[in-house]
N, C-alpha and C positions, 0 to 999 in steps of 0.2 A: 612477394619480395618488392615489386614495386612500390606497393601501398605502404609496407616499410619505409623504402626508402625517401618517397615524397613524404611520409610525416617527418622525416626525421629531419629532412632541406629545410623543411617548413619551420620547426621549432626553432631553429637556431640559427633564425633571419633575426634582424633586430626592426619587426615591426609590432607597431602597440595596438593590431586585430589579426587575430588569425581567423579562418574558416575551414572545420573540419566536418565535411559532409560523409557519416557511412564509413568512415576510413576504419572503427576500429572493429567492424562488423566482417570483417575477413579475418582480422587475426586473431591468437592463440589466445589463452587465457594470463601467460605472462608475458604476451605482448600487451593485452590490454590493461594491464597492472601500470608495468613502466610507463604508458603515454598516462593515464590519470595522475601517476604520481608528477610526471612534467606539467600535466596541467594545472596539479595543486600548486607545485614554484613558480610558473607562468604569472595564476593568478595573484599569488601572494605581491608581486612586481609590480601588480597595474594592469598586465595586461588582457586585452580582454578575448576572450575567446566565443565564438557562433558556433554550436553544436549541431548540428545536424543527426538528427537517428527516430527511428521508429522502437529503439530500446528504453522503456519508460525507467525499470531500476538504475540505468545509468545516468537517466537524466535528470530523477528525484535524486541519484549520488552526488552528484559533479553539480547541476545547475544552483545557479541564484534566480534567474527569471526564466520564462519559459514562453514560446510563442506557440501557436497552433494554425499551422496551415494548411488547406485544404483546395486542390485546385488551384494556387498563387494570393486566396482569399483568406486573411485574417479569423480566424473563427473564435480563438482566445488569446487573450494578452495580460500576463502578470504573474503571480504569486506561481510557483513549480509546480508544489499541489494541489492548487486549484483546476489550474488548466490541465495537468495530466488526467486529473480526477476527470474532469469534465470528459477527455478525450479518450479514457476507457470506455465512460458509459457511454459515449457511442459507438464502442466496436460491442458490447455486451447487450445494448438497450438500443439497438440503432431504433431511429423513426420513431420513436416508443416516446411519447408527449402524453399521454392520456391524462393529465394532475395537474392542476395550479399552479402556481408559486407558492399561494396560502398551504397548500400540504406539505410544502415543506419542513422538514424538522428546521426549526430556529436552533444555532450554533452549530451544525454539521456540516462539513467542510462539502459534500454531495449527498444528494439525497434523488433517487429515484428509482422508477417501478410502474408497471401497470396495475400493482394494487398497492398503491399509497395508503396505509394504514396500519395494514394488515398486523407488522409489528407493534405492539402495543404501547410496551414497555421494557426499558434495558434499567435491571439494576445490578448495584453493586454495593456490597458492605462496606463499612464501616471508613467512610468516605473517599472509597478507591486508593487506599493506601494501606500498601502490604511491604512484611521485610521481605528479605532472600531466604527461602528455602516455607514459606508459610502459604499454607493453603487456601486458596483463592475461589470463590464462586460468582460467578457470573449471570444473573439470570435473563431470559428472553421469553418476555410473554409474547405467544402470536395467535392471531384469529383467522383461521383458514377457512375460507367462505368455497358453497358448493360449486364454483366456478373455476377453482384451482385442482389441476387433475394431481392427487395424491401419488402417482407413479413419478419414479425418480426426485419427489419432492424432498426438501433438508434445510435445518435453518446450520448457519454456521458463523464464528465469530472470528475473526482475525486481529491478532496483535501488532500494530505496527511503530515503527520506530517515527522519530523527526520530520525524517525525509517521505516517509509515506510508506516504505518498506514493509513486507509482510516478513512479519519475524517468528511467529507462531499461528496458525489455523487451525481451527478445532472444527467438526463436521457432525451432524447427528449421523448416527447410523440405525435406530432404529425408525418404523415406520411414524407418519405424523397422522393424527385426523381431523377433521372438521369439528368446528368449532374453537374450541381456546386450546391451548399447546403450552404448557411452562417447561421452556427445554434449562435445567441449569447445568453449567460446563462448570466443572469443579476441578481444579490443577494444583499441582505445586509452581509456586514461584519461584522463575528460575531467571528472573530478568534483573539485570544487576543494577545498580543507580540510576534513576530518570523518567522524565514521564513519558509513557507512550499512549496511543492514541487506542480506541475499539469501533471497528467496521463488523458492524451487522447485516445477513442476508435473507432472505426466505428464496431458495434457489431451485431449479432446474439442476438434475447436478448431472444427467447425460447430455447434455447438448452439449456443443464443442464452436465457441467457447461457454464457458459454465452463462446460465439465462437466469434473471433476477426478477421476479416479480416485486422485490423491494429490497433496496440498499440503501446505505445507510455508512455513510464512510464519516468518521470522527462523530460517532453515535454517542460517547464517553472518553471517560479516561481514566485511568490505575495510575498510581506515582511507586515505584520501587524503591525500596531503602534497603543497601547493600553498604555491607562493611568497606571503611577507606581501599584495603589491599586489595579488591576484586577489581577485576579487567576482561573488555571485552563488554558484549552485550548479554550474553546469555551464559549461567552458570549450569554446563551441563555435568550431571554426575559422570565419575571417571574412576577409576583402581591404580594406583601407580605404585608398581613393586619395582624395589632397588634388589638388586644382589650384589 
C-alpha cells in the first residue's frame, strides 16, 4: 500500500521527469495495468518517464530507449531491443565469447552461441507472407557436430511481435542427431495483420535458464495478412453459443 500510494503522489505532481524504480514489481496485475495505462497519458504530454526494472516484457512494452547498467557502469545504450537482446544473452550465455564478430548473421537484431554456425539455414516460403487462418512451414537446417551432447538437445523457433515479445514458441520434441537435422515447424496462421519477427535456437532445454549453443534473434520474418474487422494479435479458434 505504500508503493501504491507513492506512485500515486508521484503521478500527479506536475513535473516533466518522473523516476520509477521497481515500483510496479510488488503490485497486482491490475495495479500494474492502471500505472502503464498512466504512463501511456503521461507519455502522450511530453513527459518523460526513467523505468527502472529487471522485467524485460515490460520494458520492450512501455520503453522508447533503453539503458543497461551493471554495477553503476553503462554496459548498453540505445534501441529497446537491442540492449534487452544483448542483456538476456548475458543472463543465458554469460562469459560465453567463443565467435567473432564476422560470425555473425548480418541483419539479426542478436546472434550468439558457442557453436556459431551450427544453424545453417532458416527458410521460409513464398516470401514470408501468409493470410489468417493459412498454413505456414518454417524450416531450420542444423549441423550438430560430435561435441554437442544430444541429451536434453532441441532446436525451437519463436514468433515475436514489435516489441520483441514471444508470441508463439514452437519446440522439437523428438530426438536430434549428429550431423544435418531439417527440423520444419508447420502451423496454421493465427497472427492477425503485421510483421513479426523469427528467433531461432539450437538449445539445452534442461538447464534453468534454458542454454543456447546458438541463437539467433531477428533470424527472419513472416508478414500476416488478416481481414480489416480482426483485432487483437492473435486469432485463436473459439465456439460461441447464444441461447
Amino acid at each position: 500500500m505504500l508503493v501504491r500510494l507513492g506512485f500515486a503522489s508521484i503521478i500527479w505532481l506536475d513535473t516533466d521527469i518522473i523516476l520509477v524504480d521497481e515500483a510496479l514489481a510488488v503490485g497486482d496485475y491490475r495495479f500494474q495495468t492502471k500505472c502503464f495505462k498512466k504512463f501511456e497519458e503521461l507519455k502522450e504530454i511530453g513527459k518523460t518517464i526513467l523505468y527502472v526494472s529487471h522485467d524485460i516484457d515490460s520494458v520492450r512494452r512501455f520503453c522508447t530507449r533503453a539503458i543497461w547498467l551493471d554495477n553503476g557502469k553503462i554496459i548498453a545504450n540505445g534501441d529497446v531491443a537491442t540492449v534487452t537482446s544483448k542483456y538476456i544473452e548475458s543472463c543465458v550465455n554469460p562469459g560465453n565469447k567463443a565467435y567473432s564478430q564476422k560470425q555473425r548473421l548480418t541483419g539479426a537484431l542478436n546472434h550468439y552461441g558457442n557453436h556459431i554456425g551450427a544453424i545453417k539455414n532458416i527458410s521460409i516460403p513464398k516470401n514470408g507472407e501468409f493470410y489468417l487462418h493459412e498454413n505456414v512451414r518454417i524450416t531450420v537446417d542444423v549441423y550438430i557436430s560430435d561435441d554437442i551432447s544430444l541429451d536434453s538437445l532441441g532446436v525451437s523457433i519463436a514468433l515475436k511481435d514489435k516489441f520483441g515479445l514471444d508470441l508463439i514458441v514452437f519446440q522439437t520434441d523428438e530426438p536430434l542427431h549428429y550431423g544435418t537435422n531439417q527440423i520444419n515447424f508447420c502451423f496454421e496462421n493465427r497472427l492477425n495483420s503485421g510483421k513479426y519477427t523469427i528467433a531461432a535456437g539450437l538449445e539445452n532445454k534442461n538447464s534453468l535458464p534454458i542454454t543456447y549453443y546458438e541463437y539467433i534473434e531477428g533470424a527472419a520474418e513472416i508478414k500476416s495478412i488478416a481481414p480489416p474487422q480482426t483485432f487483437g494479435l492473435i486469432s485463436a479458434p473459439c465456439k460461441i453459443y447464444v441461447r
